[in-house]
C-alpha positions as CSV (number, residue, x, y, z in Angstrom):
1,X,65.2,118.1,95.8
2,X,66.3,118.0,99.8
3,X,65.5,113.7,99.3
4,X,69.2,113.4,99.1
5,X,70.7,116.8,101.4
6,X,72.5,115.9,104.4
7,X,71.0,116.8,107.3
8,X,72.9,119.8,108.4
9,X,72.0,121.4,104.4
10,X,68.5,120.7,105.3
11,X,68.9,122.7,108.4
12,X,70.0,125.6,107.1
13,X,68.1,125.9,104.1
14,X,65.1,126.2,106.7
15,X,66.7,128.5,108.6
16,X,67.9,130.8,105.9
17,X,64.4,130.6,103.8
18,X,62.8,130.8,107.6
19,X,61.0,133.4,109.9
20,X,63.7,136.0,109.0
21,X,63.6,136.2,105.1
22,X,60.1,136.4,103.4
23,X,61.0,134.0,100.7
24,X,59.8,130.8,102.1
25,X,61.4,127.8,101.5
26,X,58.7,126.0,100.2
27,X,58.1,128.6,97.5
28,X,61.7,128.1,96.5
29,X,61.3,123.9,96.4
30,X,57.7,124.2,94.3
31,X,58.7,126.6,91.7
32,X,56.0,128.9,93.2
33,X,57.4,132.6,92.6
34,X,60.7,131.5,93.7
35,X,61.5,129.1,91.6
36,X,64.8,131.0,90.1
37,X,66.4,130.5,93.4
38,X,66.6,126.7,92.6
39,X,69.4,126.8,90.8
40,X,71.2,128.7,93.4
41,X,70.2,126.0,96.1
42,X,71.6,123.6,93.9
43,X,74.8,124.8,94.2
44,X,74.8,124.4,98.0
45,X,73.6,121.2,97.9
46,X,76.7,120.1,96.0
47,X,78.9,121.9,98.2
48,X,80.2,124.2,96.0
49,X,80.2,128.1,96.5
50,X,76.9,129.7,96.0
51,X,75.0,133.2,96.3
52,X,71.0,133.3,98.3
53,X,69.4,136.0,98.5
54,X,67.1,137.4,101.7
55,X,64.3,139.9,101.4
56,X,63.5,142.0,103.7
57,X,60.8,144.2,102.8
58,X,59.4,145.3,99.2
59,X,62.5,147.0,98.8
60,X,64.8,145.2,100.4
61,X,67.4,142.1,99.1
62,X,70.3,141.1,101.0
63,X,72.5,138.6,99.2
64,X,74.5,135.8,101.0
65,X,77.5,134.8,99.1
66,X,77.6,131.3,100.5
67,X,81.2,129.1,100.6
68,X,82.8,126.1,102.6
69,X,86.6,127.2,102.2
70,X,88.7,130.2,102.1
71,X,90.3,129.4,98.6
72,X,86.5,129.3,97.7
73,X,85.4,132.4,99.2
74,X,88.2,134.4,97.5
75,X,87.5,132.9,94.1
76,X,83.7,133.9,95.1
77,X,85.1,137.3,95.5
78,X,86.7,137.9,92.5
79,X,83.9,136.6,90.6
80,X,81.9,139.2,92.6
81,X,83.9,141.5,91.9
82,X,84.2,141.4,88.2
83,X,80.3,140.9,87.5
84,X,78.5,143.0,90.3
85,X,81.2,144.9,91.8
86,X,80.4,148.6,93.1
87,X,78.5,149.1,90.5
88,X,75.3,147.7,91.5
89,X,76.0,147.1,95.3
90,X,77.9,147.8,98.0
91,X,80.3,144.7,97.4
92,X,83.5,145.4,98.2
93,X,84.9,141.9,99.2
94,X,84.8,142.6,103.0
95,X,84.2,139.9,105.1
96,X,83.4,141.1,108.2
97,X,79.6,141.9,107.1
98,X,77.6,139.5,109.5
99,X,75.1,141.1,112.2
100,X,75.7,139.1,115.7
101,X,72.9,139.9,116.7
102,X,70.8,138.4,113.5
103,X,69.4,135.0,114.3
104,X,70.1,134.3,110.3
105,X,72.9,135.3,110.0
106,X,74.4,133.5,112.9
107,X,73.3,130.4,111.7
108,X,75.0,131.8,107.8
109,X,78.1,132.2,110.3
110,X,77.4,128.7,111.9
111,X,77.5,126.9,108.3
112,X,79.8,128.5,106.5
113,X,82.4,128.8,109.4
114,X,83.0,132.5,108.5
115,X,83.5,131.6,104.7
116,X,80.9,134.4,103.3
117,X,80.2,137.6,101.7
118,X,76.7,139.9,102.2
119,X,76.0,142.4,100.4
120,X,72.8,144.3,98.6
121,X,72.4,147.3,96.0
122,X,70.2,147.3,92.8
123,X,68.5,143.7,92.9
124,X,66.6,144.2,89.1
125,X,70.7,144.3,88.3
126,X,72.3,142.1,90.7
127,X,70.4,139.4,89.5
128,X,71.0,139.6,86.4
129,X,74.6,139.8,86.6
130,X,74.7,136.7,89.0
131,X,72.5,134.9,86.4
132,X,75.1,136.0,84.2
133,X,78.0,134.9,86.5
134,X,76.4,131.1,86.9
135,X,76.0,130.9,83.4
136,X,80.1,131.1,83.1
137,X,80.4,128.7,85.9
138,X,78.5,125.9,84.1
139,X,80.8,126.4,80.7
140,X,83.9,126.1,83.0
141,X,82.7,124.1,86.5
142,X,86.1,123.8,88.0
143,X,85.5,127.6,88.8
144,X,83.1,126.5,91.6
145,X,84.9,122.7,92.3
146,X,85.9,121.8,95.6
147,X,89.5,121.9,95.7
148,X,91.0,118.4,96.3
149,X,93.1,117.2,99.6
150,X,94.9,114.0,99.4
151,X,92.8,111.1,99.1
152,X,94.6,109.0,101.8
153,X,94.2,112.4,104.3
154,X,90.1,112.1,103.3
155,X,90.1,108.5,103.9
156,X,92.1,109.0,106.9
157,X,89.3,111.4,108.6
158,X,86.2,109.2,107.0
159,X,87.4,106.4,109.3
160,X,88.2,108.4,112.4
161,X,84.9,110.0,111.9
162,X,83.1,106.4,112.3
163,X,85.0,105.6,115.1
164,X,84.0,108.8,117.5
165,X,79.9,108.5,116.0
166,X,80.1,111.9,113.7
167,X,78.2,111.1,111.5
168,X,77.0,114.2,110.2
169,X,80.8,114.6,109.6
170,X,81.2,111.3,107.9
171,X,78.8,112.3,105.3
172,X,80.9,115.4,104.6
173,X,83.8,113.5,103.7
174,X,81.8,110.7,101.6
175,X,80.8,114.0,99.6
176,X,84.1,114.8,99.5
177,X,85.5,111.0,98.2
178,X,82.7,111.2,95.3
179,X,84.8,114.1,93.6
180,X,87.4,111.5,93.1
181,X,87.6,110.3,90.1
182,X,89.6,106.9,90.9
183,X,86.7,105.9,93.1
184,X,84.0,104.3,90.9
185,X,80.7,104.5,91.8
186,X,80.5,101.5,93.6
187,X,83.4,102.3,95.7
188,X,82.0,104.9,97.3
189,X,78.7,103.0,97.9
190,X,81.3,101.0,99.3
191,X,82.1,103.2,101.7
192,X,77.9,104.3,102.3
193,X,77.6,100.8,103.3
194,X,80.5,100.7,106.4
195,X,79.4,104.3,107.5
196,X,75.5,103.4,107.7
197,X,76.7,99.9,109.5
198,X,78.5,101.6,111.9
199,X,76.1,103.5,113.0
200,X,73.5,100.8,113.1
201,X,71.1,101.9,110.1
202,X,70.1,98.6,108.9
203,X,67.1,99.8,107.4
204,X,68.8,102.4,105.4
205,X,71.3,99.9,104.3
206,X,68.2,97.6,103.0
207,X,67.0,100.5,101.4
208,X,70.0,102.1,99.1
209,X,68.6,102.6,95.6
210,X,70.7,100.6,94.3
211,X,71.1,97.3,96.9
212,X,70.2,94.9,93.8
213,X,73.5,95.4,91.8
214,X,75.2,95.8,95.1
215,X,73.9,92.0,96.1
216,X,75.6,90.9,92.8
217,X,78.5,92.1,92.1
218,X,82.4,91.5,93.7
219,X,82.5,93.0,97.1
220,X,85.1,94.0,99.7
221,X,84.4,91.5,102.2
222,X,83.9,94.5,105.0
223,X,80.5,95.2,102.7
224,X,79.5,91.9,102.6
225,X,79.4,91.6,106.6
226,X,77.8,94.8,106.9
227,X,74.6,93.4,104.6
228,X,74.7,90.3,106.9
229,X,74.4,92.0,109.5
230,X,71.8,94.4,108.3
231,X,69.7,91.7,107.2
232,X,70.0,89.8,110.2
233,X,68.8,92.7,112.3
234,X,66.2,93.8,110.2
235,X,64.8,90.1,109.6
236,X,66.0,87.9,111.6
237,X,67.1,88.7,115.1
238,X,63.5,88.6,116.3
239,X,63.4,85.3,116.2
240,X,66.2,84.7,118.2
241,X,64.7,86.8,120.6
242,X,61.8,84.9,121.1
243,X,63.7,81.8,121.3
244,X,62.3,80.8,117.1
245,X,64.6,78.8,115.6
246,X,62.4,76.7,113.4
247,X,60.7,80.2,112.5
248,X,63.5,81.7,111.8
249,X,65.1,78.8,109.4
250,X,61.6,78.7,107.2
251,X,62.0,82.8,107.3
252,X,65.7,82.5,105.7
253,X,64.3,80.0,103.6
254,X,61.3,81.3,102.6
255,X,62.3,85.0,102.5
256,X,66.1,86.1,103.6
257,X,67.7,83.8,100.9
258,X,65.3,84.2,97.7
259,X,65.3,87.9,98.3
260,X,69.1,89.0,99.1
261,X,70.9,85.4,98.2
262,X,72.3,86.6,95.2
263,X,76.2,85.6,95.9
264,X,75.6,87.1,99.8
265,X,75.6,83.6,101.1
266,X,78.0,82.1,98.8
267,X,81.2,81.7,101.1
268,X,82.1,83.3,104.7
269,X,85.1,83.9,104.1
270,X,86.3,82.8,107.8
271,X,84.2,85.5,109.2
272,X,83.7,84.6,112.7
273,X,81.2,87.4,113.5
274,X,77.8,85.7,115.0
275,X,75.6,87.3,113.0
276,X,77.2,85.8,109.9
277,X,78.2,82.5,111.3
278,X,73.7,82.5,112.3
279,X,72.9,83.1,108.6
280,X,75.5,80.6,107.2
281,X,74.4,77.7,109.8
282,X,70.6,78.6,107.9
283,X,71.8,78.1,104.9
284,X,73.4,75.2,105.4
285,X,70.2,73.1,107.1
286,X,68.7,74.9,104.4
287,X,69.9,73.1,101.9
288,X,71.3,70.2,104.2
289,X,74.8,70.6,104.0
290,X,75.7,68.7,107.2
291,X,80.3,69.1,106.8
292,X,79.0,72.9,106.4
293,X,77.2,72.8,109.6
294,X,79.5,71.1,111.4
295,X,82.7,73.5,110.3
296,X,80.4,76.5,111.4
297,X,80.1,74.7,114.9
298,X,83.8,74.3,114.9
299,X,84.0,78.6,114.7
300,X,81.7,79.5,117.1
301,X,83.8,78.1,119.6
302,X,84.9,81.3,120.3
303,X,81.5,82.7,120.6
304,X,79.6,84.1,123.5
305,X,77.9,81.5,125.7
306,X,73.8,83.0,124.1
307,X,75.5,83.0,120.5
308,X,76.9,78.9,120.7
309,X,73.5,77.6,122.1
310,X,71.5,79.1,119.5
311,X,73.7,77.8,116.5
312,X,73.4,75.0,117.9
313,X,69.4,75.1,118.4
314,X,69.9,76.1,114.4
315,X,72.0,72.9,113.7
316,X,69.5,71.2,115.4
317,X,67.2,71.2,112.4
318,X,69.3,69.0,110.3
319,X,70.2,65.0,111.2
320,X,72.8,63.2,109.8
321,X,76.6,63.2,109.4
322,X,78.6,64.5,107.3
323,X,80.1,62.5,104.3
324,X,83.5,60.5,104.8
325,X,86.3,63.1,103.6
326,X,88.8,62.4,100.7
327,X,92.4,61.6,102.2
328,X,93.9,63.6,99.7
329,X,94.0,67.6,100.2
330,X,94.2,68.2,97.3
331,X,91.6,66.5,95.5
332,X,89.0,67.5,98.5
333,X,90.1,71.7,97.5
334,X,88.7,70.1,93.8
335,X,85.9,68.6,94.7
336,X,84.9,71.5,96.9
337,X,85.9,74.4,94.6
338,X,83.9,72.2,91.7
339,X,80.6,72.7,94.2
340,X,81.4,76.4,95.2
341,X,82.5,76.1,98.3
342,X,85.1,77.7,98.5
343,X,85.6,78.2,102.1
344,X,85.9,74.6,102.0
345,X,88.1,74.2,99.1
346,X,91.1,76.9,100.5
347,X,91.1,75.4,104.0
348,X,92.0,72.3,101.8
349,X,94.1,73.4,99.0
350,X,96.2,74.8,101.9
351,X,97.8,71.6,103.1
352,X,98.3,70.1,100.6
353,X,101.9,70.0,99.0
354,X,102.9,72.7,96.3
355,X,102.2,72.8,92.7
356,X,101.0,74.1,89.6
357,X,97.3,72.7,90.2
358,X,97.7,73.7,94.0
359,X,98.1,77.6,93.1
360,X,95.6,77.3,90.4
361,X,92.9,76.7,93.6
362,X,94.0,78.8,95.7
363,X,94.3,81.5,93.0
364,X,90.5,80.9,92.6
365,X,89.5,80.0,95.9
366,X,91.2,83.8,97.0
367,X,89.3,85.4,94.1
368,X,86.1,84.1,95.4
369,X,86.9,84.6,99.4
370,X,88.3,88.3,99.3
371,X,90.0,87.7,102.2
372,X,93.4,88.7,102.8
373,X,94.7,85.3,104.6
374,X,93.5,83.6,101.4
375,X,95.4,86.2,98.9
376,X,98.6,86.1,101.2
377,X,98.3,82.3,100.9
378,X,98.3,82.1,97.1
379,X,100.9,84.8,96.9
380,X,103.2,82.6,98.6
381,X,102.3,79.7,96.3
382,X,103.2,81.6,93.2
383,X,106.6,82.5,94.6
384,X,107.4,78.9,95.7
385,X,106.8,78.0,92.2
386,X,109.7,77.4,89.3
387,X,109.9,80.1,86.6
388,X,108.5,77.5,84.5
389,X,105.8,76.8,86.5
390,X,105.2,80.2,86.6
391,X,105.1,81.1,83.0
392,X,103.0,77.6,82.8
393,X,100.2,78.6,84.8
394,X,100.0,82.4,83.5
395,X,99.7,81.0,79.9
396,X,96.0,81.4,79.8
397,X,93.8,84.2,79.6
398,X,91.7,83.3,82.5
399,X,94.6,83.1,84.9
400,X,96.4,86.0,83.7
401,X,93.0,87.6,84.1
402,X,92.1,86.5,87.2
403,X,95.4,87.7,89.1
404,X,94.5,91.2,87.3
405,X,91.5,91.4,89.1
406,X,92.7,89.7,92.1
407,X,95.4,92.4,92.6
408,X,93.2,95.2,91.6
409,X,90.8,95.0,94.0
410,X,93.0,93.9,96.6
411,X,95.0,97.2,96.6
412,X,91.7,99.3,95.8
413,X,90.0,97.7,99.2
414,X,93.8,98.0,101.2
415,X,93.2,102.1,100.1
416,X,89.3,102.2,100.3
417,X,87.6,100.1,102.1
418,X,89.6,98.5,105.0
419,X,89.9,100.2,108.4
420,X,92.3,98.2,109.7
421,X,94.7,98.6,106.8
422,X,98.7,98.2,107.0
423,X,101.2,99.5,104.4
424,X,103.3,96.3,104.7
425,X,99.8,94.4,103.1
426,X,99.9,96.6,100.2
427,X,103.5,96.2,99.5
428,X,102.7,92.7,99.7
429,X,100.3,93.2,96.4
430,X,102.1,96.1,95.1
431,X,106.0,93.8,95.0
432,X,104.3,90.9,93.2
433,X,103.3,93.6,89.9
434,X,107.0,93.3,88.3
435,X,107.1,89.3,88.3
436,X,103.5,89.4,86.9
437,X,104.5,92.1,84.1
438,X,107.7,89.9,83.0
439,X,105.2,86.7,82.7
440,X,102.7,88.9,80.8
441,X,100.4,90.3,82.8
442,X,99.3,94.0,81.7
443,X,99.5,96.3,85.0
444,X,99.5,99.7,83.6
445,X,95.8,99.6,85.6
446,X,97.8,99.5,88.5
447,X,99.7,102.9,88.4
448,X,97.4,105.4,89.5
449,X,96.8,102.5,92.5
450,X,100.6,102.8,93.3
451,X,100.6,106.2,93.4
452,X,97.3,106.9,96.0
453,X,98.9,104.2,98.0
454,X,102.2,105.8,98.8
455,X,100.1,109.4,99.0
456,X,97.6,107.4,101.6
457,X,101.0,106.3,103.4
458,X,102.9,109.5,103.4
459,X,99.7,111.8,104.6
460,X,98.6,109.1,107.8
C-alpha cells in the first residue's frame, strides 16, 4: 500500500498511527482490526482531503480531519458539518483545535500546514456518518479533487524544484501534473524520468515498472539522454574507471545493447554529452561502423581532456577507414536515411540545395532526431517551397501524417518536457498550423496545445 507513498506521506502515517495513538500502523496496512481505516489512508495517499482517527484510551477517539488547501479544508467543513455536525461531536468547524504541546499533533500541524479540523463525540456514530460521507464522495469524486492551478504555473515550479535538489517537492508537483488530463501517461513518466536523472537515481530510472514500453516508444530527446546516462552509470562507467575498454565494448555488446537497445541507440541526435557520445562510439565498433566512429571523434572535440582519450581507447577497437563519400548531398541524406542513420542523413540533407525530395528527408530525418535544430531546419524548407510544391509533397497520407506528429509532439515537449524552453520556439510550431490546415492537414489536435501554451506563457 505505502510501495508507491512519497516519502513525507510515509512519515506521517508513522507518526500519526505511532507511540501517541494505539492504532498501530501496521494493524491499519494488514487489515488486522483496523483494516476500515484503509480506505481513509487511501485518501491521503492521493492527496485529497481525508478524516483519521486517534484513540486514546477505551473510550477515547479523536478524529483528524486531514487537508492540503484551504478551499479543501472548508469544503471538508461543510461536509462535516452536514453529516456529523453537533450532533454527534463537538465539531463546530473551528480551526484552531491543535495542542502545541502534542508531539502528534505538531507533526498533523507540520503536514497539513494548518489545513485541519479535530474533533471527537459519539465514535459508534461518527463513524458511521463518515462512512456515510465517503460513500457520497466516490458517487461524485470532484467533491474531494484537488483544485487545479495553471498547468504552465505547475510546470513552472516542477522545474525550479529540480534545479535547487527538492525533491520531496518535485514529487509534489509530479502528483499534481498527473491530474491533468492533457498529460498522457507517458508524459508524466516523461517528467519521472528528468526528475530521478537530476537527482542522480539511476537505478530507480532502470527500475520504473514500465522502462520496457518506455525503451520503445517516441521520446522527448531530454528522456532519451537521461536513460543513457542511467545506463551508463549503472553498467558501464566502471569500466572506465578501471581503465576497461575492451570490457566494457563486449559488456555493451553482450548486455547494454540486447537489453535496452530497443530504438535507445538508434540516432544521437547531436547530443554532445560524454556519456552519450561513450555509448554511441560502442555501438559503432560494435557493429563496425567506421564514418560513425569517426563523426563521434569529430564531437568530442569539445570534451574534457579524460572523456577524448577514452573515446578514443573505444575507437581503438575498430581498424579501417571509412568508405569514400558520395559527392552529392543529397543522395548521401538517401543513402543514409535508407540505413537509419539519420544523424547522418540531416547533416547531409542540409547542404544540399532546396527541393521537394530535400524536405521530404529532412521531414523524416527531424521525425526520427527530435531535436529542435532538425525541426527548425525542415520548417524552413517547407516555407522556401512553391505552393505547388507544397500541396505536392502534403498529397500523401504519410506526409501529411508525419507533420501531425512532428508538430504534436514538438509543442507537447516545448510545454512538458524541456527546461530550457522559449516562447518564440513554440510560435515557431504553433505559426506553421494555418499553412498546414489550408494544404489539408487536420489540426483540431492542436487546440487545447495552443491554449496551455499561451497559459504556460502568460503565468511564467
Amino acid at each position: 500500500m505505502l510501495t508507491d507513498a512519497k516519502p513525507e506521506q510515509v512519515d506521517f502515517l508513522q507518526k500519526f498511527f505511532g507511540s501517541g495513538n494505539q492504532i498501530l500502523l501496521d494493524d491499519v496496512l494488514n487489515s488486522s482490526g483496523a483494516g476500515h481505516i484503509r480506505p481513509w489512508v487511501q485518501l491521503l495517499l492521493k492527496g485529497v482531503p481525508t478524516v483519521l482517527p486517534r484513540r486514546m484510551d477505551r473510550q477515547t477517539m479523536l478524529w483528524y480531519g486531514i487537508c492540503f488547501t484551504q478551499r479543501q479544508l472548508k469544503k471538508l467543513g461543510d461536509d462535516l458539518m452536514a453529516f456529523v455536525g453537533p450532533t454527534y461531536a463537538n465539531f463546530k468547524g473551528s480551526r484552531d483545535c491543535l495542542d502545541p504541546k502534542d508531539p502528534l499533533d505538531q507533526a498533523v500541524q507540520q503536514f497539513t500546514r494548518g489545513a485541519v479540523y479535530k474533533f471527537t463525540g459519539d465514535t459508534g456514530e461518527i463513524w458511521k456518518k463518515l462512512e456515510m460521507m465517503r460513500g457520497v464522495w466516490e458517487q461524485c469524486p470532484t467533491l474531494v479533487t484537488r483544485e487545479k492551478r495553471p498547468l504552465g504555473r505547475v510546470l513552472r515550479d516542477f522545474y525550479v524544484t529540480l534545479r535547487t535538489g527538492s525533491r520531496v517537492q518535485a514529487e509534489g508537483y509530479l502528483e499534481e501534473l498527473r491530474n491533468y488530463h492533457t498529460l498522457e501517461i507517458f508524459n508524466v513518466t516523461f517528467l519521472k524520468v528528468q526528475m530521478l536523472a537530476e537527482f542522480r537515481e539511476w537505478h530507480e530510472i532502470l527500475s520504473l515498472h514500465n522502462l520496457p514500453e518506455l525503451l520503445q516508444i517516441r521520446r522527448p530527446l531530454a528522456v532519451t539522454k537521461s536513460l543513457i546516462y542511467a545506463i551508463y552509470h549503472k553498467d558501464l562507467a566502471v569500466f572506465e574507471q578501471r581503465g576497461l575498454p575492451q570490457e566494457a565494448l563486449e559488456h555493451f555488446r553482450g548486455h547494454v545493447h540486447p537489453s535496452y537497445g530497443g530504438n535507445l541507440f538508434n540516432v544521437h541526435s547531436g547530443m554532445r554529452d560524454a556519456e552519450v557520445l561513450k555509448c554511441f562510439m560502442m555501438k559503432a565498433v560494435s557493429e563496425e561502423r567506421p564514418e560513425q566512429r569517426d563523426e563521434i571523434l569529430t564531437l568530442a572535440e569539445v570534451l574534457p581532456p579524460a572523456d577524448k582519450r577514452y573515446l578514443k581507447s573505444l575507437a581503438q577497437l575498430l581498424s579501417g577507414q571509412a568508405e569514400t563519400v558520395l559527392s552529392d548531398p543529397l543522395l548521401r541524406a538517401e543513402t543514409a536515411s535508407e540505413q537509419g542513420d539519420f544523424d547522418l542523413a540531416f547533416s547531409c540533407a542540409r547542404q544540399a540545395q532546396s527541393s521537394k525530395r530535400r524536405c521530404q528527408i529532412l521531414l523524416r530525418c527531424a521525425y526520427e532526431l527530435q531535436s529542435l535544430d532538425s525541426e527548425k531546419e525542415v520548417i524552413k524548407a517547407f516555407y522556401v517551397l512553391s505552393p505547388e510544391e507544397q500541396k505536392q509533397l502534403l498529397s500523401t497520407r504519410l506526409v501529411r501524417t508525419l507533420w501531425e506528429d512532428l508538430i504534436y509532439s514538438r509543442m507537447l515537449d516545448l510545454l512538458v518536457n524541456n527546461k530550457q524552453y522559449e516562447e518564440e520556439d513554440f510560435s515557431i510550431f504553433q505559426d506553421l498550423l494555418p499553412t498546414l490546415e489550408t494544404l489539408g492537414v487536420n489540426i483540431s489536435r492542436f487546440e487545447e496545445l495552443r491554449h496551455y501554451g499561451l497559459e504556460r506563457w502568460k503565468d511564467t
